[in-house]
C-alpha positions as CSV (number, residue, x, y, z in Angstrom):
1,X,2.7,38.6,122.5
2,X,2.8,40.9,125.6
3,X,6.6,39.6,126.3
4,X,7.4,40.6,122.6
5,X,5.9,44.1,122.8
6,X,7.3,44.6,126.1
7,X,10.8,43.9,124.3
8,X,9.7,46.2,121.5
9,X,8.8,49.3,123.3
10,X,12.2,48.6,125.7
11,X,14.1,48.7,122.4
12,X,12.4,51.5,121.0
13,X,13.2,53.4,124.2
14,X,17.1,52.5,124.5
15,X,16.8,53.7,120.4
16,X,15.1,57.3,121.7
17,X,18.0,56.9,124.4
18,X,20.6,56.3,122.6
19,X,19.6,59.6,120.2
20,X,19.2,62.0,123.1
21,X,22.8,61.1,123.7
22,X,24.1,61.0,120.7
23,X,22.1,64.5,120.0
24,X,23.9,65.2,123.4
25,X,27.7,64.4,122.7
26,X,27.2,65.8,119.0
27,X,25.7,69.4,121.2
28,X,29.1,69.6,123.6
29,X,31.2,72.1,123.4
30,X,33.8,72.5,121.2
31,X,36.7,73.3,123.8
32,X,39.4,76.2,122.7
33,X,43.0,75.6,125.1
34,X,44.7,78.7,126.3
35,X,48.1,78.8,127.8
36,X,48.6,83.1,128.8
37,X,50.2,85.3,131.5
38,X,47.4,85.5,133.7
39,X,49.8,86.6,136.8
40,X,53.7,88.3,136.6
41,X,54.3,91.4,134.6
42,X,53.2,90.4,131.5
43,X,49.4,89.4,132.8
44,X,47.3,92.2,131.6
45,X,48.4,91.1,128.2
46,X,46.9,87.9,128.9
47,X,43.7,88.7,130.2
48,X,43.3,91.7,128.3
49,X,43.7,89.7,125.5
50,X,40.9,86.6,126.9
51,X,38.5,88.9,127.9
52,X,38.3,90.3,124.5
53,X,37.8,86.6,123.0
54,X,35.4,85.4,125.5
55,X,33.5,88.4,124.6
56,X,32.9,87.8,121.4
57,X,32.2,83.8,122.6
58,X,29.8,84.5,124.8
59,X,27.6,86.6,121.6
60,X,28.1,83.4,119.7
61,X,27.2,80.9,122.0
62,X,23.7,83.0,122.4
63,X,22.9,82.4,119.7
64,X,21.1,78.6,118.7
65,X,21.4,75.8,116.6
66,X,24.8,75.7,117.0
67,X,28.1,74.1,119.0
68,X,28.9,76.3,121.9
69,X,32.8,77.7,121.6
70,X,34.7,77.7,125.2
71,X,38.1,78.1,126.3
72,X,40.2,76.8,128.6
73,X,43.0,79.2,129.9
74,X,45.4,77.8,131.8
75,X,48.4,80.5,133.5
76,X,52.3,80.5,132.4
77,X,53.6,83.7,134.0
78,X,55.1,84.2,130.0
79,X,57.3,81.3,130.9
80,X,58.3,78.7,128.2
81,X,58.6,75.6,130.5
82,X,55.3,76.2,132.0
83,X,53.6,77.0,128.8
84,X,55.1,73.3,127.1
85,X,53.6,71.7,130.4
86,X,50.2,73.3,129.9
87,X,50.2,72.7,126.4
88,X,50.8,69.2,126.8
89,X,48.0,69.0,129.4
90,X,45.2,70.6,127.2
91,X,46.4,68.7,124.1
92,X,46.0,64.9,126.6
93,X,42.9,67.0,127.3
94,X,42.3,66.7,123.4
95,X,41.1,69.9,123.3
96,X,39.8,71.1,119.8
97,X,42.4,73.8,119.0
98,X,45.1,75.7,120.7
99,X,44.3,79.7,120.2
100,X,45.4,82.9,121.7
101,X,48.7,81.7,123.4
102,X,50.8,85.5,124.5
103,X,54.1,85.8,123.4
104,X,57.1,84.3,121.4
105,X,58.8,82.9,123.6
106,X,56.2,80.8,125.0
107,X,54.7,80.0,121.3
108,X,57.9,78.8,120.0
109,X,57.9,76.7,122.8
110,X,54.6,75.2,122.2
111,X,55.2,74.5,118.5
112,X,56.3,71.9,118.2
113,X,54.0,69.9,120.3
114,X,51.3,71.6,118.4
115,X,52.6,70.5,114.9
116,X,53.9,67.0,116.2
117,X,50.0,66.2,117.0
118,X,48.4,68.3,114.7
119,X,46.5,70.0,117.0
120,X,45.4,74.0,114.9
121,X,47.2,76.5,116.6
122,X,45.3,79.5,116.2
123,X,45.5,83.9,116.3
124,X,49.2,83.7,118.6
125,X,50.2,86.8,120.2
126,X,53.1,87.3,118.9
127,X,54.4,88.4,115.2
128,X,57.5,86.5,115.5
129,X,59.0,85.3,112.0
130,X,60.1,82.0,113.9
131,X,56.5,80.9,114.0
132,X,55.7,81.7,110.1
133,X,58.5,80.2,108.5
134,X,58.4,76.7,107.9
135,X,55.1,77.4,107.1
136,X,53.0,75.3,109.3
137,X,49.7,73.3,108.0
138,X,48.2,73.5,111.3
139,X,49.3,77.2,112.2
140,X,47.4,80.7,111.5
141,X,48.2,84.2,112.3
142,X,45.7,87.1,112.8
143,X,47.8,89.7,113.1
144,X,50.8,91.3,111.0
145,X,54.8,90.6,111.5
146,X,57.4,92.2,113.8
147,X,59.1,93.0,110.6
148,X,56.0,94.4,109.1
149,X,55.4,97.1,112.4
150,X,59.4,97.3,112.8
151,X,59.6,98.5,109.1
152,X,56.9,101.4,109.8
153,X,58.6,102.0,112.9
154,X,61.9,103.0,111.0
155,X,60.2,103.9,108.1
156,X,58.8,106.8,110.3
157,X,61.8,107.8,112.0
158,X,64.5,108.2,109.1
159,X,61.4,110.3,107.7
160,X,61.3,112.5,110.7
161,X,65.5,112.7,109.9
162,X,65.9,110.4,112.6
163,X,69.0,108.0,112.1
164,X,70.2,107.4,115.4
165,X,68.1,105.0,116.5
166,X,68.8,102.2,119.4
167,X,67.2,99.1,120.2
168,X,66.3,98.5,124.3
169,X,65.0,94.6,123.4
170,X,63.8,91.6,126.2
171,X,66.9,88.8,126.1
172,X,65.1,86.1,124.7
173,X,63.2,85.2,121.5
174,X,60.8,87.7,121.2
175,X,63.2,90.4,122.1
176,X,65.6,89.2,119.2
177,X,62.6,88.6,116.7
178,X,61.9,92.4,117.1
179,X,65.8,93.5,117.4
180,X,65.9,91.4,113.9
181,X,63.2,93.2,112.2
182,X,64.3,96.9,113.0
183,X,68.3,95.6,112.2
184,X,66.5,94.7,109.0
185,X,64.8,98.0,108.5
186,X,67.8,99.8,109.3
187,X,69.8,98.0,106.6
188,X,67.9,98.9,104.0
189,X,68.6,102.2,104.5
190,X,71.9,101.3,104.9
191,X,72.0,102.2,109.1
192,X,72.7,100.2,111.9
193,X,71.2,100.6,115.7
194,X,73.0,103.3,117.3
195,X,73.5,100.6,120.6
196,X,71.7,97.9,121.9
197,X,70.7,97.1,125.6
198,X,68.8,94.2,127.4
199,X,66.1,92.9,129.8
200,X,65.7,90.0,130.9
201,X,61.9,88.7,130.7
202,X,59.8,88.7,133.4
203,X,62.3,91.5,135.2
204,X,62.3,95.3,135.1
205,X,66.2,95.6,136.2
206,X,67.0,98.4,133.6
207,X,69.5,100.4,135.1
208,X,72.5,99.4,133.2
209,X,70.7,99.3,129.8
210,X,69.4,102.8,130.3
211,X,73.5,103.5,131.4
212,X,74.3,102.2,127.5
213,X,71.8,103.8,125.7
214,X,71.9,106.7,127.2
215,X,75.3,107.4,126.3
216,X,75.1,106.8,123.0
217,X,72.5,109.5,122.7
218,X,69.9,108.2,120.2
219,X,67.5,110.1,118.7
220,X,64.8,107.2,119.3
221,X,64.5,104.1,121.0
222,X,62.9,101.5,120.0
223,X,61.7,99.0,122.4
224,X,61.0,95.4,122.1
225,X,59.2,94.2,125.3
226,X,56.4,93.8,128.1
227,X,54.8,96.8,129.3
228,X,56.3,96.5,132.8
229,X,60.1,96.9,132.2
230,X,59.0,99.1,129.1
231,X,57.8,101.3,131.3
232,X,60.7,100.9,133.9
233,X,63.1,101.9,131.2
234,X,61.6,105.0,129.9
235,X,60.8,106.7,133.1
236,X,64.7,106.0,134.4
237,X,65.8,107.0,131.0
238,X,63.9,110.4,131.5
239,X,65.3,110.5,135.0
240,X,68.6,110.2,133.5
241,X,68.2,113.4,131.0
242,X,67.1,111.5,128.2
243,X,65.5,113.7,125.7
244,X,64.5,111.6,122.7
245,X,61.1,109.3,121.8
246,X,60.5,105.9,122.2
247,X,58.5,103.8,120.0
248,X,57.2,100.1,120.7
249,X,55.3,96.9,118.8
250,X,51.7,96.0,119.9
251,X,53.4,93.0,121.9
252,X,53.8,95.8,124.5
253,X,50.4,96.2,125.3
254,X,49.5,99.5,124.8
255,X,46.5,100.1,127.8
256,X,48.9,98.0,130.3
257,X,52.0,100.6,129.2
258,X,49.7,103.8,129.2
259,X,49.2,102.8,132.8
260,X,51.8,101.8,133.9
261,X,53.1,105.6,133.1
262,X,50.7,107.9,133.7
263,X,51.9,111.1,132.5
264,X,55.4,109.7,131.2
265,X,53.5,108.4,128.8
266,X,53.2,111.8,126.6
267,X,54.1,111.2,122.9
268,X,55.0,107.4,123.1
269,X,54.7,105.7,120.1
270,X,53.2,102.2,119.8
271,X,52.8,100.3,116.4
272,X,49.3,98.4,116.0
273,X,48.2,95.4,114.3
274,X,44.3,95.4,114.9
275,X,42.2,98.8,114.2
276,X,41.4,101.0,117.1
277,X,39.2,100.4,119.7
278,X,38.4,103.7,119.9
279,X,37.6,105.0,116.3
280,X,34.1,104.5,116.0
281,X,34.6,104.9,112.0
282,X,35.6,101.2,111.9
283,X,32.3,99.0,112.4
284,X,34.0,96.4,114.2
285,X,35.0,99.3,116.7
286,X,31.5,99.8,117.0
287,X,30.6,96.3,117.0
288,X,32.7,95.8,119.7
289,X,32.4,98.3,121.5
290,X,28.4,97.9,121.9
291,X,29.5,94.4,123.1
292,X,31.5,95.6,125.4
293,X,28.9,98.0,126.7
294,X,26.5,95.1,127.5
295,X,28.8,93.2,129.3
296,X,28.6,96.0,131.8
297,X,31.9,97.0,132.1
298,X,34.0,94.1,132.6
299,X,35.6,94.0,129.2
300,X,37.7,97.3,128.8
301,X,37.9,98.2,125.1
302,X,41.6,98.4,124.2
303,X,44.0,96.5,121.4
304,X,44.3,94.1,123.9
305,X,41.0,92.5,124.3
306,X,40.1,94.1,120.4
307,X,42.8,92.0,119.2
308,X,41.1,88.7,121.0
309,X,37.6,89.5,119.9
310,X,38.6,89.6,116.5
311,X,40.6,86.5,117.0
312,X,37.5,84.3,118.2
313,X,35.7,85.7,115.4
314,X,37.6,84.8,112.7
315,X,37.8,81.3,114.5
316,X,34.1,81.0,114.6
317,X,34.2,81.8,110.8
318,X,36.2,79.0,109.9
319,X,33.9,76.6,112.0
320,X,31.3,78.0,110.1
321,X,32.5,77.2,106.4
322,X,33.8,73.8,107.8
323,X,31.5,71.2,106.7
324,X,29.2,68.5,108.8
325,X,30.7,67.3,111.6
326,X,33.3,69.7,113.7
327,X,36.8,68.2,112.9
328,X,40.1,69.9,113.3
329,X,40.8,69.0,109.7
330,X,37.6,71.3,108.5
331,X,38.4,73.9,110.6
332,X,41.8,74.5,108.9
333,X,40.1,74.3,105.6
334,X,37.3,76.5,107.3
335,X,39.6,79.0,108.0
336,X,42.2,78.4,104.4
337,X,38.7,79.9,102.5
338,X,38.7,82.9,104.1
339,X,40.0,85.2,101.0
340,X,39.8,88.8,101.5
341,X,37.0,88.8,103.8
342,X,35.9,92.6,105.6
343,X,35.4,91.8,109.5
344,X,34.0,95.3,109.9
345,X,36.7,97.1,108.0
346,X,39.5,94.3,109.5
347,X,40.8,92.9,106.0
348,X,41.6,89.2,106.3
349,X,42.8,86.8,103.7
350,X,43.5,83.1,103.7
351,X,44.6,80.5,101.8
352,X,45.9,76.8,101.6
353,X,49.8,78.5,100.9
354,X,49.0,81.6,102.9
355,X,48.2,81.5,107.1
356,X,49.0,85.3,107.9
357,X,45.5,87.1,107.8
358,X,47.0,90.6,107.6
359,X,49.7,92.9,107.4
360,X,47.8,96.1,108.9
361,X,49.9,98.1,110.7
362,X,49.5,101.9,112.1
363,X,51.2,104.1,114.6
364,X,49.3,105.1,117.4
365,X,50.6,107.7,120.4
366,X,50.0,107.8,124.1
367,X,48.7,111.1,125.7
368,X,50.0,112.5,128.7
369,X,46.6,111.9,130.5
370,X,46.9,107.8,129.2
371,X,44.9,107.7,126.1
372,X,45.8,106.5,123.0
373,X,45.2,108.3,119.6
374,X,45.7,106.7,116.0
């Protein structure tokens, strides 16, 4: 009798046991990968960018009854080869999802690793056409095309009477992704670029590109890379007599460029994909910036970090309309039932055919004392 309860209460405590850690492996969190510039001349985008996620993760994860979100950021200096080796580290990590990965070069790189394993690939920083068609099961985009912001771009010029207009474009994937969307643009109106120069990534050796393009006396030049050589070009463009305007897609990163030129930054034109930070009309301006606030000023509102907020919310959304247990599989349907969904004025839309969320796109300007007005 005492042997057998004995046994009984020693079973009915491994039971309990074995419920606090199933209750325990079920409450782990659900672990985002992240493979960014964190260092070189493209980091701000990354960290601007992750701040602006983790933000919105860290409101989330306050909140009970729920499966904490994190994310783990690994650094690859915007270089493909180390991006494909820290992709295939977080995916033998078996993380949940691969999200907010900066740039094209280094997306295109992680694909196919992505696709070959299934593994969602989420919000990419890029608006690259290379990773939208094939359409991908596993693959969904935030934020608006190269094509969609290089059509308002040239769209906007040939209004002002502009037709002269040259393409200064990074030598890789990305750069030709853009150079392909204003080319595009232009031949619709039945125009061609005026000349075409290059940088390579990672580098801000400009001076013969500026050489070229300044010859051919543009009226506008459109630029298609990071903030750092961006920058380079314009202010040895401007050194060499260059009178005309330059206009650039949100890849740039608008803060990191505004800084980068101080006061030759007056009347640059950037293209944006996500609403302003600073426009307290939209509510997820507001909303974000009141989270910002209480963070106590380590998250700097810009589209940077906006555009990463509103990437880990929209996540979060599909996790919430997946149903029971947190699979990969119900988060992509999670996410394929957003339809025309307001995230504070953000419109996004969804669908089993359709993994673009939006094609929003407005010009903004940098002033000469580094702000930026929409």
């Amino acid at each position: 009798m005492i042997q057998r309860r004995h046994f009984s209460i020693a079973a009915g405590a491994a039971a309990v046991g074995a419920f606090g850690m199933a209750r325990a492996q079920s409450e782990t969190p659900i672990v985002l990968g992240q493979s960014a510039a964190f260092t070189g001349p493209a980091a701000q985008l990354g960290i601007q960018f992750h701040q602006g996620a983790k933000l919105y993760l860290d409101q989330y994860n306050a909140v009970g009854g729920r499966r904490s979100v994190e994310i783990k950021n690994l650094d690859d200096g915007y270089e493909p080869d180390r991006c494909v080796a820290n992709t295939k580290k977080l995916i033998d990590e078996d993380v949940f999802a691969l999200f907010g990965y900066i740039g094209t070069p280094t997306s295109i790189a992680a694909l196919p690793l992505s696709v070959k394993d299934r593994v969602p690939f989420i919000a990419p920083f890029t608006g690259a056409m290379a990773l939208r068609e094939p359409f991908q099961k596993n693959v969904f985009h935030l934020r608006a095309s190269y094509n969609d912001e290089t059509a308002l771009i040239v769209k906007q010029l040939t209004h002002l009477g502009l037709k002269r207009i040259a393409v200064f474009y990074q030598n890789d994937a990305y750069g030709k992704a853009g150079l392909d969307g204003v080319t595009l643009a232009l031949a619709q109106q039945n125009l061609q670029p005026a000349a075409l120069a290059t940088v390579e990534r990672n580098s801000v050796d400009v001076a013969a590109a500026v050489k070229t393009i300044a010859a051919a006396k543009p009226d506008a030049v459109v630029q298609i890379s990071a903030y750092t050589s961006c920058a380079a070009f314009i202010i040895e463009a401007r050194k060499a007599g260059y009178g005309g305007t330059f206009y650039n897609v949100s890849f740039v990163g608008t803060q990191a460029l505004a800084d980068e030129l101080g006061k030759n930054g007056a009347g640059v034109v950037v293209t944006q994909v996500v609403p302003s930070p600073y426009n307290a009309a939209n509510g997820i301006t507001r909303e974000f910036a009141d989270a910002a606030r209480k963070s106590g000023g380590t998250v700097k509102p810009n589209f940077s970090s906006m555009e990463g907020y509103l990437a880990a919310k929209v996540l979060t959304e599909g996790l919430r309309r997946s149903t029971g247990r947190a699979t990969r599989e119900g988060l992509i349907a999670g996410l394929e039932s957003i339809d025309r969904q307001s995230f504070g004025g953000f419109d996004v839309s969804f669908s089993p055919r359709n993994h673009v969320a939006s094609k929003f796109v407005e010009l903004s300007m940098i002033t000469g004392e580094g702000r930026i007005r929409t």
